[in-house]
N, C-alpha and C positions, 0 to 999 in steps of 0.2 A: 453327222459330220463332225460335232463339237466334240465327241467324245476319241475320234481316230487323229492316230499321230501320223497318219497319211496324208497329206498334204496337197492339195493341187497349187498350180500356180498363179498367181499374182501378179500385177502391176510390177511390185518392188521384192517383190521373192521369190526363190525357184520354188517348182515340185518338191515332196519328200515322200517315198518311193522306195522300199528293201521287203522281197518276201517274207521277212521272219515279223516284219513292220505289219505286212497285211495279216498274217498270220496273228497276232497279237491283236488286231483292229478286231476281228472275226468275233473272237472275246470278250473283247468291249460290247463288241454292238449284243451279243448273246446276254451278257450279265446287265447291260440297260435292259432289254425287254423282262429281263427274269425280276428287274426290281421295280417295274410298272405292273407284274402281275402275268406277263405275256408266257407262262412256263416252256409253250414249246416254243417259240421264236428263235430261231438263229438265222446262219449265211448259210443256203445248201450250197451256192457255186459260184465262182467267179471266175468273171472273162477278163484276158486284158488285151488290147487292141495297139500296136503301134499304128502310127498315121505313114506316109510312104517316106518321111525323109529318116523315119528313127527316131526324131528326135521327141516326141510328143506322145503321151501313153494315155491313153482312155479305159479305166477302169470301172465296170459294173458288176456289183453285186446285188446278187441273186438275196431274197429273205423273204422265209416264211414266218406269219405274227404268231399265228394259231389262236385258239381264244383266251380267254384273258381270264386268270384264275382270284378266288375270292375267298377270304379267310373266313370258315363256317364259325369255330370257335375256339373258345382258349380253356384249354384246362390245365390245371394244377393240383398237383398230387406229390405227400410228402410233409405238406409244411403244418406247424405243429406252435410256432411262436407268433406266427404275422396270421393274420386272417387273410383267405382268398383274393376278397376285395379290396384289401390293401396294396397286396402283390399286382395284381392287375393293373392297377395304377400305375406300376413303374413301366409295365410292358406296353411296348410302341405298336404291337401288331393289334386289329381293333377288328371285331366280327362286323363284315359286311364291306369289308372295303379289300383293298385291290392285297394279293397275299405277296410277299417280299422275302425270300428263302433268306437272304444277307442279313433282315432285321431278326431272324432269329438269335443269332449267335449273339447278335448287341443285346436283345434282351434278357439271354442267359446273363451276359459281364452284367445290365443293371439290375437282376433280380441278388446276383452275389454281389455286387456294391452293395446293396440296399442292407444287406444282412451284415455285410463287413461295417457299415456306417453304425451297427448296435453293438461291435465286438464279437461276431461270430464270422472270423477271418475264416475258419476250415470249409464250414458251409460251403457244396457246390451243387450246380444246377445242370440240370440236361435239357436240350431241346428237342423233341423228335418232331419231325411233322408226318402226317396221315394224309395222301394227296387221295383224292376222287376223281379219277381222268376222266368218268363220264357225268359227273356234275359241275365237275368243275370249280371244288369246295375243295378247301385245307383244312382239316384240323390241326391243333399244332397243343401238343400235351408238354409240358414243364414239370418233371420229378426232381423233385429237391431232397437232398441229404442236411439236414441239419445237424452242424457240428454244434458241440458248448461254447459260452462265452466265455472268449479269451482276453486275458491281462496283458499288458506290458508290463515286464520285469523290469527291464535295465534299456536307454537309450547308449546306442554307439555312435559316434562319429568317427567316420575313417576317410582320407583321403587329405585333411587339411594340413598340410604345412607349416604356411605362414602367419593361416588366422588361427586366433586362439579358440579354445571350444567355447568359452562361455558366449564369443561374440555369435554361434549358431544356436548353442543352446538354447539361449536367451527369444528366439525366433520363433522354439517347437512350443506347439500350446496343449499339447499331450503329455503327462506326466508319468512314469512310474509307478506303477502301484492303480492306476484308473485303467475303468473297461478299454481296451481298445475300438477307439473311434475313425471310422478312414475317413470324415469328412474333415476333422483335428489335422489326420496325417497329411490329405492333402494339403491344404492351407497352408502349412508346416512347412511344406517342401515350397508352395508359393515364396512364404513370406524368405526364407533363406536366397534363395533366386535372383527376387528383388535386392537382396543389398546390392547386386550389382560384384559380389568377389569371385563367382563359379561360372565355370564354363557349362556346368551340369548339375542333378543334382538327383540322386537317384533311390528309393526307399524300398527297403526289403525286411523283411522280419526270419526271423530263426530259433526255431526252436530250442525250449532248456528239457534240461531232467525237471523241472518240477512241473503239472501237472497243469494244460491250461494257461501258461504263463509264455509268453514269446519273448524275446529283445529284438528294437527296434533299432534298424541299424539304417542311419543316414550317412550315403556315401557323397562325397562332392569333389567334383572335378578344379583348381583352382584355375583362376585366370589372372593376368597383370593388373593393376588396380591402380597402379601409378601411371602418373602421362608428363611428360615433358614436351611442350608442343610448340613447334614454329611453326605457323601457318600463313599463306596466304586465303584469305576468305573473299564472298560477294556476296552480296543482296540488295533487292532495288529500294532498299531504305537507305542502305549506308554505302553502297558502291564496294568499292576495294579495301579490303582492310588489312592489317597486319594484326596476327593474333599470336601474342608467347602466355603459354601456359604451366606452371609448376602444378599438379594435383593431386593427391591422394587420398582417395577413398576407400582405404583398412589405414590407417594412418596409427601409430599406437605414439604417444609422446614417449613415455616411458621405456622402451624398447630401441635404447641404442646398439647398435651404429645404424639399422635397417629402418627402427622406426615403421617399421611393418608388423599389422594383427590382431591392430587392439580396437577397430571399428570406429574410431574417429576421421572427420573429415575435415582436410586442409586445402586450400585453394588459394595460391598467387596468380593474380592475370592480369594480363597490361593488353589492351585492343585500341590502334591508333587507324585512325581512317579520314577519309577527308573532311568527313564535317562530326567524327567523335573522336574522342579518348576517354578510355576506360583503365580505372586501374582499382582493383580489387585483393582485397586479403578480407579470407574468410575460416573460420574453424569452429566443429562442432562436436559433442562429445554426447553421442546418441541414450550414454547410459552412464549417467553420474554416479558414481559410489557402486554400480551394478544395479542401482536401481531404476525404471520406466521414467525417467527425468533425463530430460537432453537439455544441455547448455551451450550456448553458443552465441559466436560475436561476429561483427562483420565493421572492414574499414574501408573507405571508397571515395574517390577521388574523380568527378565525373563530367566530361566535355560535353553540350550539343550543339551545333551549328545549324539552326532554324534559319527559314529565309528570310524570317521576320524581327531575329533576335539569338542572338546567342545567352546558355544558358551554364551556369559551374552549377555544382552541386559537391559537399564537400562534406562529411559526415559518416555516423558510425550508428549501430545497433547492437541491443544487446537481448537474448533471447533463450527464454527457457518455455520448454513443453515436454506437455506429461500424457505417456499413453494410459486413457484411462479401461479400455478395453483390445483386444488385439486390433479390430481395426478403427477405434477411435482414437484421435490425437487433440489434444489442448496444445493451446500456444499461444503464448505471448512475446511481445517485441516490444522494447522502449527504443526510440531512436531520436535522435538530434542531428539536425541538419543543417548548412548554412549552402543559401539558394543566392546566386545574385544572378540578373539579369543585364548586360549591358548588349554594345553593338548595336541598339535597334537601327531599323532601318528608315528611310523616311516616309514608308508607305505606312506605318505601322497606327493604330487607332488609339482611342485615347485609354480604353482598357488594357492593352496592353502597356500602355507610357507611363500607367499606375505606378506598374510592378519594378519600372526601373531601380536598378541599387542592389543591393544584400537586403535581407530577410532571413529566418530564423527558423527553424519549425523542431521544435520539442515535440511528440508524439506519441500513446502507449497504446498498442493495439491487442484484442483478442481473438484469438481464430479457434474455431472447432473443422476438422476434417476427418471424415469416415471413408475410408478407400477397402475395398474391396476386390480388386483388377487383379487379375490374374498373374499379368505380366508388365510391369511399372514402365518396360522398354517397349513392347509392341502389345497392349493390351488385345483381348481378342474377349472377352469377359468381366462384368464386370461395373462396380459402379464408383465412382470418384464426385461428391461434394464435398460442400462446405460452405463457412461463412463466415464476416468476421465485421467487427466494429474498432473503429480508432477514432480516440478524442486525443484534439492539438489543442494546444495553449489551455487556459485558463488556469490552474495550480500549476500546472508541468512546465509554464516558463511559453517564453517564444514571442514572436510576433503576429500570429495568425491565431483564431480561434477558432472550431470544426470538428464537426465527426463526419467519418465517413459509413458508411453500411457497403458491404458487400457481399454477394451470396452468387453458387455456380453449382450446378449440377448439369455432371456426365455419364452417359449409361454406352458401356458397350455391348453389342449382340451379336453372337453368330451364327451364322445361317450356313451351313454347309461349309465350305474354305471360302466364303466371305464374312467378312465383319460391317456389320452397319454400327454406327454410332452417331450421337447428338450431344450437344453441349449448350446448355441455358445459362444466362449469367446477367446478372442486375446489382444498380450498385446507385447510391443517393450521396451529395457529400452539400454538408451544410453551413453555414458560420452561423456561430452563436457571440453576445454583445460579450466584448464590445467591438470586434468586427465588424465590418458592413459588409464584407467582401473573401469570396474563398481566392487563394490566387491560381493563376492559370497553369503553376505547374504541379495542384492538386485537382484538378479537374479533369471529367473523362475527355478521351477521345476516340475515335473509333475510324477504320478502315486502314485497309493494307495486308499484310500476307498473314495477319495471327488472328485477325477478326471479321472483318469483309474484305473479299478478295474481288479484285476488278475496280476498285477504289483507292485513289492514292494515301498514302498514310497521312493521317488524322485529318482527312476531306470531308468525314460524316461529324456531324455536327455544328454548335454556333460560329459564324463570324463575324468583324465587327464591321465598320462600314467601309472600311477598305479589303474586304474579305478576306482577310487570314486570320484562319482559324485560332478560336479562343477558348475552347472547351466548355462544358455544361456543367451539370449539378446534379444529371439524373443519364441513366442509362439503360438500353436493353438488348442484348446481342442473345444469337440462338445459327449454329452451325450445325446442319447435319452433314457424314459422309456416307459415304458407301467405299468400302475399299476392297479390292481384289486381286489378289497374288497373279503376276503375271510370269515370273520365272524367280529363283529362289531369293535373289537379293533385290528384286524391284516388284515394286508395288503398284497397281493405277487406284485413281482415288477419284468419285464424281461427287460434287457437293453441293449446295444449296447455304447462301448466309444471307441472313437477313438482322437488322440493327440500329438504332438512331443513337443518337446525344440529344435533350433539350436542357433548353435555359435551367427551366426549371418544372416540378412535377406539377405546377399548374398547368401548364405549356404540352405538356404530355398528351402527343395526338398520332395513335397508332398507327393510322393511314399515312405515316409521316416515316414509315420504318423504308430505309433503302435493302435490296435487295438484288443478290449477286446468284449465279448458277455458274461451274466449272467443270472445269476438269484439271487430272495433275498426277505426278507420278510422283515414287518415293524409293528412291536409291540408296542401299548401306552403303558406304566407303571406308577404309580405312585412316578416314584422315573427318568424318564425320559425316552426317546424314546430308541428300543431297535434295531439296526439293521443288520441284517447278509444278507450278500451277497457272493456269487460264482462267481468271474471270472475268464475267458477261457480266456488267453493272445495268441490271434491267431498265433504270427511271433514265441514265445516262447514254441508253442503246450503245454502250461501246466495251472494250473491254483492255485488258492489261495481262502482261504477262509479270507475275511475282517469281522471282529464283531466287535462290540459296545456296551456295555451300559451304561448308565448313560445319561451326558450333551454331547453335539457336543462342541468340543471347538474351 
């Protein structure tokens, strides 16, 4: 039934119901049995039944399984560069197990990947199979043509407008004049994708007069890249918000009146809500001089309205990193801050009555990040760490002395047209003399819709004796999901988070991690991502509903 777009009816929806509908189901259910192995399996007949008022249809179909067919062996004949048992390796179809007429044809495409991944693009492959209708055995023979290994002569870009080539060039990690490699090329087309400028982004080769040598012609679709945004927004952190955005990401400085091209990113934003304001200017210059060295600064102006305190924060950064490989990134940040705390309330404890006034925070941080991910907007592939340390005060100036450690790794997987994915993350922050004390708006927190769901935001962790929350010194969060395509622009998502705060990593007691289970959907919009989730907070038997829409901020 999961595979027919026949429909019966439902509680809350009709039948769906068109002979060309059943016709097509018929198909379906034939090519499931053909890829469990079932070769003669289909529908021989079907009855349909009105009930006496017309309005109610009873459909039964007829289907023979027949027995179940099994892949005897695999040969391969032709190949002259890979040995036998190399090639076998890429091929999905395995003697002894259930035979899959559909996995042929995939394993021809990954026998010519396999050989296109060493520069021999012409190389192609065939798949015949050999059936035994009385044993009930496949053989299945793979003759390969091996062509020579072929060059890239010359890269093309065609399609771009407004960006410049170098901001694509700068992406391909295949050169002119080197073997062609399609595992280069793919990645190539990835990392281009991700800037975020193309609608598309599509790779072809074409052959020259010289001999063995191809041009590699990358076409791309553009897309708008600028946003001018009046928004109204919600989420159960910050309720109603007003959100204006200026942004551009191909931003070129140099390139008046448009100021479109040149792969630089600028962002003005002001977000005003009941208990925030946010005001931000930010700009980044992903490739200094043309060289793997991005610069960039950020100024910010920043409201929160706590129940327990209101917080400014007022301050800037300044930031350079160097790709030291295509997907490794260095990064540094110096930043200065001035934090003050007023408003408190009089429930408030004596840790927080510390922190009252302004304070200071001088900062220089290092980060390393290795990404991987397929697609930076809806990854489906792929893997995203990283890690980083920041020391506050001691030569760098400020009121506060501390480093922090922080480290995250995330893997995506896919499993048919689902994605499973997980996310680990750990993070220590310390003061060193002459400090006694880290303050509460360098400390972790944990719960809410980005870390445990089914927990109010920053619920998981210390409080002081009037219970509101103070933050730790040590953390552990870890998110898995499962996500599944339910129609083209919405997504369902089931998850699992589990996570604590303690004082400190003496204190550190595992049996102490809280622990959420959900559910939650994921809607594109035109006006930004939409997302609502249900979590079950297991220790607190209850649960909450987290919503969103607009920007993540």
């Amino acid at each position: 039934l999961k595979v027919m777009k026949t429909r019966r009816a439902g509680l809350f929806w009709k039948g769906v119901f068109g002979k060309e509908i059943l016709e097509e189901d018929k198909q379906r259910i034939k090519d499931l049995y053909q890829q469990e192995g079932y070769l003669e399996g289909e529908v021989i007949s079907e009855e349909l039944k009105y009930d006496p008022s017309g309005r109610f249809l009873t459909i039964t179909l007829t289907i023979v399984e027949g027995e179940r067919y099994y892949v005897d062996g695999i040969e391969i004949k032709g190949n002259k560069l890979f040995s036998t048992e190399v090639l076998k390796k890429q091929i999905s179809l395995k003697p002894g197990k259930p035979y899959n007429p559909f996995a042929v044809e995939k394993d021809v495409q990954a026998l010519e990947d396999y050989y296109t991944r060493y520069g021999y693009i012409t190389t192609r492959v065939w798949g015949t199979p050999f059936v035994d209708a009385r044993k009930k055995k496949v053989k299945v023979r793979f003759e390969i043509e091996e062509g020579p290994r072929v060059y890239v002569r010359l890269i093309k870009i065609r399609g771009n407008i407004k960006t410049k080539d170098k901001v694509i060039r700068r992406e391909i990690l295949i050169k002119p004049g080197e073997v062609f490699d399609g595992e280069k090329v793919k990645r190539s087309r990835e990392k281009i994708f991700n800037l975020g400028y193309f609608k598309e982004v599509r790779v072809r080769t074409q052959p020259t007069d010289k001999p063995n040598y191809y041009d590699l012609i990358f076409e791309v679709e553009e897309r708008k890249t600028g946003i001018f945004a009046f928004a109204l927004g919600y989420s159960d952190v910050e309720r109603a918000m007003v959100y204006v955005e200026v942004q551009q990401s191909n931003f070129d400085i140099t390139n008046p009146p448009t100021f479109v091209g040149g792969g630089q990113k600028l962002k003005l934003s002001a977000t005003i809500g009941r208990w925030r304001e946010d005001y931000v200017l930010s700009f980044t210059e992903p490739y200094f001089r043309d060289r793997p060295l991005s610069l960039g600064f950020d100024l910010y102006n920043t409201l929160r309205e706590w129940n327990e305190y209101d917080e400014r924060r007022r301050g800037g950064g300044i930031r350079i990193g160097k790709r030291l490989t295509p997907d490794l990134y260095l990064s540094t940040r110096y930043r200065y801050e001035m934090v003050r705390l007023f408003h408190l309330s009089g429930s408030v404890g004596e840790e927080i009555k510390k922190e009252e006034g302004r304070n200071d925070i001088s900062s220089y941080r290092v980060g390393l990040v290795y990404d991987t991910r397929d697609n930076v907007f809806d990854p489906s592939k792929g893997k995203l760490t990283g890690g980083s340390i920041e020391l506050a005060g001691g030569i760098l100036g400020g009121d506060y002395n501390f480093y922090k450690w922080r480290a995250y790794y995330n893997q995506y997987i896919p499993w048919k047209k689902y994605v499973w994915s997980y996310h680990v993350e750990g993070g220590l922050v310390e003061n060193y003399p002459p400090s006694t004390r880290v303050p509460l708006y360098e400390r972790f927190y944990l719960g809410g819709p980005h870390t445990i769901r089914g927990y109010d935001y920053r619920a998981v962790g210390p409080e002081d004796e009037e219970g509101n929350p103070i933050g730790g010194s040590v953390f552990s969060l870890f998110n898995l999901e499962f996500k599944y395509p339910i129609v083209e622009v919405i997504k369902g998502v089931v998850f699992f988070d589990a996570g604590e705060v303690w004082e400190s990593p003496r204190k550190i007691r595992w049996r102490d991690l809280k622990e959420s289970v959900g559910v939650g959907v994921r809607i594109k919009t035109p006006i930004g991502p939409i997302s609502l989730d249900y979590g079950y907070a297991l220790e607190k038997k209850r649960g909450r509903w987290h919503f969103s829409i607009g920007y993540i901020f």
